[in-house]
ZALO-290319 format. One record per residue (C-alpha): residue in one letter; y, x negated, z. Coordinates in nm, 3 decimals, always signed. Example, Ala and Ser with C-alpha at 12.3 -4.5 7.8 and 13.67 -1.06 7.14 Angstrom:
BEGIN
+------+---------+---------+---------+
! resn !       y !       x !       z !
+------+---------+---------+---------+
!    A !  -0.450 !  -1.230 !  +0.780 !
!    S !  -0.106 !  -1.367 !  +0.714 !
+------+---------+---------+---------+
END
This chain:
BEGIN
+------+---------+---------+---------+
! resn !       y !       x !       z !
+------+---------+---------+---------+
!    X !  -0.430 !  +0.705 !  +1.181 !
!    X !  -0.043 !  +0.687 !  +1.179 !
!    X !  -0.046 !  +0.319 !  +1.023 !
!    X !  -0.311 !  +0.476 !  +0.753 !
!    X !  -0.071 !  +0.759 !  +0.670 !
!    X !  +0.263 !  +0.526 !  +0.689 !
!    X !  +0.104 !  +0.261 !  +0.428 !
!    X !  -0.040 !  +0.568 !  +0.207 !
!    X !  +0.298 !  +0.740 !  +0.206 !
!    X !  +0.475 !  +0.403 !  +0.086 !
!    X !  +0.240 !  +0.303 !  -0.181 !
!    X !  +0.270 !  +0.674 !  -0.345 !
!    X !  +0.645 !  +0.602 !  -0.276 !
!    X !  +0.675 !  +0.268 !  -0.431 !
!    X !  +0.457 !  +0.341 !  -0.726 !
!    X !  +0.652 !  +0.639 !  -0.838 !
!    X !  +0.957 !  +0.478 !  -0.801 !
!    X !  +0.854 !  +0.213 !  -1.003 !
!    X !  +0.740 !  +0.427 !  -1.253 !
!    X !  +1.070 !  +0.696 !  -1.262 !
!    X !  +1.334 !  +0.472 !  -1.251 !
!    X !  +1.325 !  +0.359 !  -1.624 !
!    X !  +1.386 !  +0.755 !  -1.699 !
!    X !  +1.710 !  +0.784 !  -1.454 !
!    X !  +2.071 !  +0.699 !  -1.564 !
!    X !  +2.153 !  +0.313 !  -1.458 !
!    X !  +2.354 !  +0.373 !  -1.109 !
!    X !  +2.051 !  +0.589 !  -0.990 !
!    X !  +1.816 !  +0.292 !  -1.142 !
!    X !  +1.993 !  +0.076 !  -0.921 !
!    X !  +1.911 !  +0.264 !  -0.609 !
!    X !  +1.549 !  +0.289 !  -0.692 !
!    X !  +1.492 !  -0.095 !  -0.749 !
!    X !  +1.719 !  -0.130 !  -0.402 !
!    X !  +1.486 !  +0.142 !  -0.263 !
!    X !  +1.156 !  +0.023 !  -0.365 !
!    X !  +1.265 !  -0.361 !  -0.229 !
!    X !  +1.344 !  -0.194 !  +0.104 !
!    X !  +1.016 !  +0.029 !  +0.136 !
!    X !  +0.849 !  -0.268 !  +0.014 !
!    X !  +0.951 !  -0.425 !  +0.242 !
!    X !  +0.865 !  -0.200 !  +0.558 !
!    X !  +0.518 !  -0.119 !  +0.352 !
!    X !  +0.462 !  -0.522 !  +0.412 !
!    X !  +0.530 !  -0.484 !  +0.815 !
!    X !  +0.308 !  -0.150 !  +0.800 !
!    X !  +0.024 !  -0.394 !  +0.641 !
!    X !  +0.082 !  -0.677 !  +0.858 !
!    X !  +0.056 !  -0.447 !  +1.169 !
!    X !  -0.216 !  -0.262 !  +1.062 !
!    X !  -0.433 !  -0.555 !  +0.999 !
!    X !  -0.348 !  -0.705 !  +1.303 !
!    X !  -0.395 !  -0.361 !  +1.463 !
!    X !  -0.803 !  -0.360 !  +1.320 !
!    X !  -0.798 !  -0.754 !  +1.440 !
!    X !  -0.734 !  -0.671 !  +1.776 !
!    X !  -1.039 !  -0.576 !  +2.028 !
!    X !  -1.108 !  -0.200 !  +2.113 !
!    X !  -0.897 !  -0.101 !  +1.802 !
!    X !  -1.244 !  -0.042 !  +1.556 !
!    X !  -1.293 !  +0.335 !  +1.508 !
!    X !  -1.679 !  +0.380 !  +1.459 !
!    X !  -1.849 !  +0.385 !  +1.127 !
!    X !  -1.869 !  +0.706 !  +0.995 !
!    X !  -2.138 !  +0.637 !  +0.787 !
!    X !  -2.417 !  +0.400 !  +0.754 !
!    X !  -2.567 !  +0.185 !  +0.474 !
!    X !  -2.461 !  +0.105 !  +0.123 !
!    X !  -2.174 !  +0.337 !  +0.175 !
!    X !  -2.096 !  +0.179 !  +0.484 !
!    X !  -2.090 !  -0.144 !  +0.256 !
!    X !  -1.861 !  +0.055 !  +0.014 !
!    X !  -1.625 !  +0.191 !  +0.205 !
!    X !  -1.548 !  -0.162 !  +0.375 !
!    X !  -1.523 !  -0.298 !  +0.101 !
!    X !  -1.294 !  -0.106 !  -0.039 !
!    X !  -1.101 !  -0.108 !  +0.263 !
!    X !  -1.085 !  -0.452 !  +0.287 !
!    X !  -1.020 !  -0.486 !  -0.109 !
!    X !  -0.694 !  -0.243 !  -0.038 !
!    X !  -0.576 !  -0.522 !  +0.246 !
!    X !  -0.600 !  -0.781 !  +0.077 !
!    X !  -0.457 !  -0.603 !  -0.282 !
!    X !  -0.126 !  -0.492 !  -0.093 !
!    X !  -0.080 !  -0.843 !  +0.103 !
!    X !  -0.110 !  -0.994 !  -0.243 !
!    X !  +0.146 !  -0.691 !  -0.393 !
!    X !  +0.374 !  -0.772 !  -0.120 !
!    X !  +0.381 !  -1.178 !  -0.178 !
!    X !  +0.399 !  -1.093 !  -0.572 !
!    X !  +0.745 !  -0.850 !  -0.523 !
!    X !  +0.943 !  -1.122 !  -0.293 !
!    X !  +0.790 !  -1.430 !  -0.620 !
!    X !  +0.918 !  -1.145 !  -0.852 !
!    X !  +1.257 !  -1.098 !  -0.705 !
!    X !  +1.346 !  -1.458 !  -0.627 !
!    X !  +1.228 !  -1.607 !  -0.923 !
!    X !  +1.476 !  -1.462 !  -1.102 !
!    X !  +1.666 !  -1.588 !  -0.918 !
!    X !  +1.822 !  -1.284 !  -0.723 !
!    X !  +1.819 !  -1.196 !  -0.353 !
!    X !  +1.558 !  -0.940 !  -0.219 !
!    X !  +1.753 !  -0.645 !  -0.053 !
!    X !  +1.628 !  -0.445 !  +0.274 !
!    X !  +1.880 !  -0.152 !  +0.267 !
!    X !  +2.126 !  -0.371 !  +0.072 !
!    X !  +2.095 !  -0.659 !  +0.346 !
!    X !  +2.034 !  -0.941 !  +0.065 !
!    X !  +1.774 !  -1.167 !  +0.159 !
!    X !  +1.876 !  -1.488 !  -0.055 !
!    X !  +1.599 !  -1.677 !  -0.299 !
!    X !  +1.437 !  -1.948 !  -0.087 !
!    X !  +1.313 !  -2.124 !  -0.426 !
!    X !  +1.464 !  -2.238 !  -0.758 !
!    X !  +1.443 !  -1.945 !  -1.013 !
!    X !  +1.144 !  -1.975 !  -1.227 !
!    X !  +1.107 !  -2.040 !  -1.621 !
!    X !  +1.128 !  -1.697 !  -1.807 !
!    X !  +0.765 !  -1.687 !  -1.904 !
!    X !  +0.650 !  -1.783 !  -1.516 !
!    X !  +0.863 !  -1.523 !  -1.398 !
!    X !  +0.715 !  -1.239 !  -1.656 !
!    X !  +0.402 !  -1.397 !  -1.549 !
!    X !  +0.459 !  -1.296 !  -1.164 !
!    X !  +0.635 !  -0.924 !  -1.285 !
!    X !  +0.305 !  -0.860 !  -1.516 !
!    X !  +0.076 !  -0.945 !  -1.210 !
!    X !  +0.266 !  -0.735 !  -0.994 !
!    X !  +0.238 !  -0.450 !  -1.209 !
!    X !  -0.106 !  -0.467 !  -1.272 !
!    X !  -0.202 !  -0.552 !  -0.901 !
!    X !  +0.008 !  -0.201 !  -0.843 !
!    X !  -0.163 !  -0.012 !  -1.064 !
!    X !  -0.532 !  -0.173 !  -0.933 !
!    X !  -0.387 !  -0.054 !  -0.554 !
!    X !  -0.331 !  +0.289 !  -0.693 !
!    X !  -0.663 !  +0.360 !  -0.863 !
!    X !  -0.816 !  +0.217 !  -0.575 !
!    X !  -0.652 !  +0.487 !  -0.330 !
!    X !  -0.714 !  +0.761 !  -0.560 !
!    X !  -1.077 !  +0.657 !  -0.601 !
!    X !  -1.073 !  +0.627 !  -0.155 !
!    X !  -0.877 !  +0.967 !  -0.158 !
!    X !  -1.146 !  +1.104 !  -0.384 !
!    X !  -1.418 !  +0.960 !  -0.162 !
!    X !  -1.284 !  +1.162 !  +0.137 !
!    X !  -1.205 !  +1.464 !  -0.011 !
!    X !  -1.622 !  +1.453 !  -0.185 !
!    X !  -1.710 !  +1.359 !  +0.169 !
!    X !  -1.481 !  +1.681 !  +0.286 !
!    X !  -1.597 !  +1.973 !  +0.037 !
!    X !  -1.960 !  +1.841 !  -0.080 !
!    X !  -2.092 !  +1.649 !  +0.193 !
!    X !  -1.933 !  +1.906 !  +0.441 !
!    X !  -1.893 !  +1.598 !  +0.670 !
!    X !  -1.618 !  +1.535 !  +0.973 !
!    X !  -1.525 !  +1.216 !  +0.781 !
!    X !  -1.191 !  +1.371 !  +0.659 !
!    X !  -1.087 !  +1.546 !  +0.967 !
!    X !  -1.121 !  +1.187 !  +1.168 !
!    X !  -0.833 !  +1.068 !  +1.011 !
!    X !  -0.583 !  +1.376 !  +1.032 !
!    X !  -0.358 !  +1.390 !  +1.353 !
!    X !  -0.380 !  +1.588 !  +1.630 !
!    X !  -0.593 !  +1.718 !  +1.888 !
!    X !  -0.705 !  +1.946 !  +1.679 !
!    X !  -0.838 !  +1.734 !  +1.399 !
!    X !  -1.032 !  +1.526 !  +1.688 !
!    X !  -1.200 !  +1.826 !  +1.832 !
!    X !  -1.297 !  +1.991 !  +1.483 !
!    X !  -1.468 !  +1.623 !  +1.406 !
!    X !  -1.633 !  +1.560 !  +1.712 !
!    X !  -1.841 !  +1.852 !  +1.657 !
+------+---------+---------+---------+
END
């Protein structure tokens, strides 16, 4: 649950950075872009982790449901995994093939590559802003899912992924 709340708080974080910091004045631009490098790059440990987390034996929490929403909702999962591994391998491309060092709270990670022609590297920034984008709609559309699940369905599904002892006992019942 805490990896699943980590990786949701950092993709909200990273997108609305990336979206705010062409409104801000150019020293607090600066920040964001250092900012959404470092997040980025703790969002792609978070990932790592929690796939290797699922991976691992005993670590499966139960279906909640069964069937072609079963079906769905792994998918989807899966779909998200694989969408922010791909995110995270398109923002290091991005970076260094322009030719300029990643930062992780302004610890430069040099370019391991040659810099890229212009049009490759616009090619690698457009992919990683639509693959953001896809990641987003996706999580609204799963966030929208749990909350229809939550208020229509009047299922525990929502209250198996909030911490606490609480939040266990109100969906075990």
């Amino acid at each position: 649950m805490t990896l699943h709340w980590v990786t949701a708080f950092l993709v909200v974080t990273q997108f609305l950075l990336a979206e705010f910091w062409g409104f801000v004045a150019h020293s607090l631009h600066s920040s964001m872009i250092v900012a959404h490098m470092s997040f980025g790059i703790l969002l792609t440990a978070v990932v790592l982790i929690r796939i290797a987390w699922r991976l691992t034996p005993g670590h499966r929490v139960r279906d909640a449901v069964r069937g072609w929403v079963e079906f769905a909702a792994k998918g989807v999962h899966y779909l998200l995994y694989g969408l922010l591994v791909v995110q995270a391998a398109l923002g290091f491309v991005l970076r260094w093939s322009g030719n300029e060092a990643m930062s992780f709270f302004k610890l430069l990670i040099p370019p391991p590559f040659a810099q890229f022609s212009k049009p490759a590297h616009e090619l690698v920034a457009e992919a990683h802003n639509w693959v953001g984008w896809t990641i987003v709609i996706l999580a609204g559309g799963h966030a929208a899912a749990a909350m229809f699940h939550h208020f229509l369905l009047r299922d525990s599904l929502l209250w198996r992924m909030l911490p606490g002892l609480r939040a266990h006992q109100v969906g075990s019942q």
